[in-house]
C-alpha positions as CSV (number, residue, x, y, z in Angstrom):
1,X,-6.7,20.1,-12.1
2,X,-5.4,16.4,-13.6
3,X,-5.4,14.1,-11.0
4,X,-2.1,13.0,-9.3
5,X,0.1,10.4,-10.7
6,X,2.9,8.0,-8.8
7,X,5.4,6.5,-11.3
8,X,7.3,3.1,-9.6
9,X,10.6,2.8,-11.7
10,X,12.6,0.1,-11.0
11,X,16.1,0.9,-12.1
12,X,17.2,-0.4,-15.0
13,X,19.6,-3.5,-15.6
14,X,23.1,-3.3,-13.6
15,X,26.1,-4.7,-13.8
16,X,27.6,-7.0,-10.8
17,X,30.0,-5.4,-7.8
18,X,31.6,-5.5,-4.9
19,X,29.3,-2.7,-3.2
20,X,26.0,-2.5,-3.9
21,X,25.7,1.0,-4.0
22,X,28.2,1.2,-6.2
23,X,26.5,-1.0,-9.2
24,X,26.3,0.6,-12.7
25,X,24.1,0.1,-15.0
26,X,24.8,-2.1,-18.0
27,X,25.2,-1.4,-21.8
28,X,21.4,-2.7,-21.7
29,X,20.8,-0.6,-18.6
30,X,21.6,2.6,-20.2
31,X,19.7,1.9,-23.3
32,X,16.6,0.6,-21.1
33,X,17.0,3.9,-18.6
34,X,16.8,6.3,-22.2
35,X,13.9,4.4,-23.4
36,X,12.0,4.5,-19.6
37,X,12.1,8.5,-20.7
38,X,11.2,8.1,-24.1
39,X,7.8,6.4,-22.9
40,X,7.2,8.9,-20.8
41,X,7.6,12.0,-22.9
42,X,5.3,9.5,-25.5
43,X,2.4,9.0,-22.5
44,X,2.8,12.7,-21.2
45,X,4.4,11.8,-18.0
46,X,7.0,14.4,-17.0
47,X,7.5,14.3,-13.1
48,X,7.4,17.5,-11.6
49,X,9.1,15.8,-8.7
50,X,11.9,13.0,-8.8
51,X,12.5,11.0,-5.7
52,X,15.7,9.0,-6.0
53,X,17.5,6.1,-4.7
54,X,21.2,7.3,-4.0
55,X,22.3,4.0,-5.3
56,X,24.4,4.6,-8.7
57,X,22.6,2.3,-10.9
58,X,19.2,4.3,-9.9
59,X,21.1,7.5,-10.2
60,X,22.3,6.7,-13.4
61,X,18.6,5.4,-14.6
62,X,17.2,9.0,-13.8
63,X,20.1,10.8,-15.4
64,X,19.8,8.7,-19.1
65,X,15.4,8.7,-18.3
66,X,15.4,12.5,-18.0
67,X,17.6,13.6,-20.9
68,X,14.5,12.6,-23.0
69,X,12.6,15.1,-21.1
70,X,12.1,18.7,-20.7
71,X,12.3,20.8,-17.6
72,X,12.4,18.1,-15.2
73,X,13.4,19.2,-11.9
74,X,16.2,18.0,-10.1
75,X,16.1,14.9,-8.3
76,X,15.9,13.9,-5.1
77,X,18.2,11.6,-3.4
78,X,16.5,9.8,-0.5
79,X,18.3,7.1,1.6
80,X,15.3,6.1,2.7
81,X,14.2,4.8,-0.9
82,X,17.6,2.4,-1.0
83,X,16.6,0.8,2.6
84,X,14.2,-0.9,0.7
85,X,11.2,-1.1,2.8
86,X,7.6,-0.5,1.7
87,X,6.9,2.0,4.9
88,X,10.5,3.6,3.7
89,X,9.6,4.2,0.3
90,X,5.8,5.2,1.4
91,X,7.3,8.0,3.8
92,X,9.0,9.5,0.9
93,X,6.1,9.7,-1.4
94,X,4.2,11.1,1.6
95,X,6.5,14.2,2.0
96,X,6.1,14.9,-1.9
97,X,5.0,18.7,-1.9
98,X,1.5,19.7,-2.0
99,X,1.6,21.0,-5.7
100,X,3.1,18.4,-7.2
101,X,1.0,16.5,-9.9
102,X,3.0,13.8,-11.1
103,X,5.4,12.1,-8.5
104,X,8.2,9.6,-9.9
105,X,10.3,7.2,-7.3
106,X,13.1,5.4,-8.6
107,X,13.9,2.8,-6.0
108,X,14.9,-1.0,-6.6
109,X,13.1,-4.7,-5.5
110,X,11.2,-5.9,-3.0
111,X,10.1,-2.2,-2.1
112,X,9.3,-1.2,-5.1
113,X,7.8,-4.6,-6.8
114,X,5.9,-4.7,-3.5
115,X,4.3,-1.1,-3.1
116,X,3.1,-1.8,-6.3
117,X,1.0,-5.1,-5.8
118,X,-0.4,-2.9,-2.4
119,X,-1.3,0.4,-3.9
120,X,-4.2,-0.7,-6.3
121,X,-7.5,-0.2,-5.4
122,X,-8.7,-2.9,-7.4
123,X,-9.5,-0.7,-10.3
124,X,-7.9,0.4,-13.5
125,X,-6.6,-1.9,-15.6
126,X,-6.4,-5.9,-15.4
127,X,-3.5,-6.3,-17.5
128,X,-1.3,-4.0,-15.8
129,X,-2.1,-5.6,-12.6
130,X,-1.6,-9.3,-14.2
131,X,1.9,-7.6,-15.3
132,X,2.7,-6.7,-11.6
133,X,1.8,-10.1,-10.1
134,X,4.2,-11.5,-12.6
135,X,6.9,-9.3,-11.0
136,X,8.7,-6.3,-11.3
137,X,11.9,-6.1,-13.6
138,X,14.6,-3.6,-14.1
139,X,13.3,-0.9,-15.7
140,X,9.8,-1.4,-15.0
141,X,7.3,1.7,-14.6
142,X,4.1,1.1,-13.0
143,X,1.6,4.2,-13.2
144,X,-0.7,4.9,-10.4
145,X,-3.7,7.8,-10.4
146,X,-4.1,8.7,-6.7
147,X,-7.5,10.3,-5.7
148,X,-6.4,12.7,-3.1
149,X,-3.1,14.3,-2.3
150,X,0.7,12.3,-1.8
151,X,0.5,12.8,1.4
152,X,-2.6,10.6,1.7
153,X,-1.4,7.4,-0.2
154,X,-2.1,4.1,1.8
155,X,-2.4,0.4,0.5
156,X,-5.4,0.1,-1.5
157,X,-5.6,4.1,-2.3
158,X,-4.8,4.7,-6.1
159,X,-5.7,3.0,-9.4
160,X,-3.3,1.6,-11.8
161,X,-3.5,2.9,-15.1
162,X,-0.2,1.1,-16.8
163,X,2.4,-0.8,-16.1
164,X,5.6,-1.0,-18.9
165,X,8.9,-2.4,-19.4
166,X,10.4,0.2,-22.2
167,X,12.8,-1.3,-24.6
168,X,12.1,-4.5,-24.3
């Protein structure tokens, strides 16, 4: 069996508004949000479960991401991903189901940024990680291997591999 991967997608660029929730993404955005799905077809990525902000610009960069991929499921929309926290987003990976290999989480900053500088165990690669402590833009994917099942993950528990900014 491969061994479990997280994907951290920050949603891509959005445009300004009134309501948060509300924000589309930009021209940019759009373009950025196909591209996130182009590098993961390219790295051999495809979630088999999608955990999703309900927020429209993350919405919308799971819609344009997964039109470059085949048979991805459905995604999820959690609330819990959009309240921003790192314990919020950590409960939703948690309940990811037992089978699932490759776990993607398109949420938005601090949470997001955050859970990534946390996660690593120290290992994998030093330029990724010198990429995450510069910060995480819009449309950022940070790729995590995870030695044991979601339900597991902790700070410090997984190893990132990669950490990418497609289309820029």
């Amino acid at each position: 069996m491969q061994p479990r991967r997280l994907l951290l997608i920050r949603h891509a660029t959005a445009a300004d508004g009134t309501v948060d929730a509300d924000r589309p993404l930009t021209g940019s955005g759009v373009r950025n949000a196909g591209a996130i799905g182009a590098w993961l077809l390219q790295a051999e990525l495809t979630p088999d479960h999608v955990l999703v902000s309900p927020a429209l610009r993350a919405a919308q960069t799971w819609e344009q991401a997964g039109t470059r991929l085949d048979g991805v499921p459905q995604p999820v929309p959690d609330a819990r991903i959009y309240d921003n926290t790192v314990e919020q987003v950590l409960a939703t990976i948690r309940e990811a189901p037992d089978d699932a290999g490759i776990v993607a989480v398109v949420g938005h900053n601090p949470s997001i940024g955050e859970l990534s500088a946390i996660l690593g165990d120290g290992g994998g690669s030093p330029e990724a990680r010198r990429a995450v402590d510069r910060g995480f833009p819009a449309g950022g994917i940070a790729v995590f291997v995870l030695p044991g099942p979601f339900a597991a993950v902790e700070p410090g528990c997984a190893t990132l591999t990669d950490f990418v900014v497609p289309g820029d």
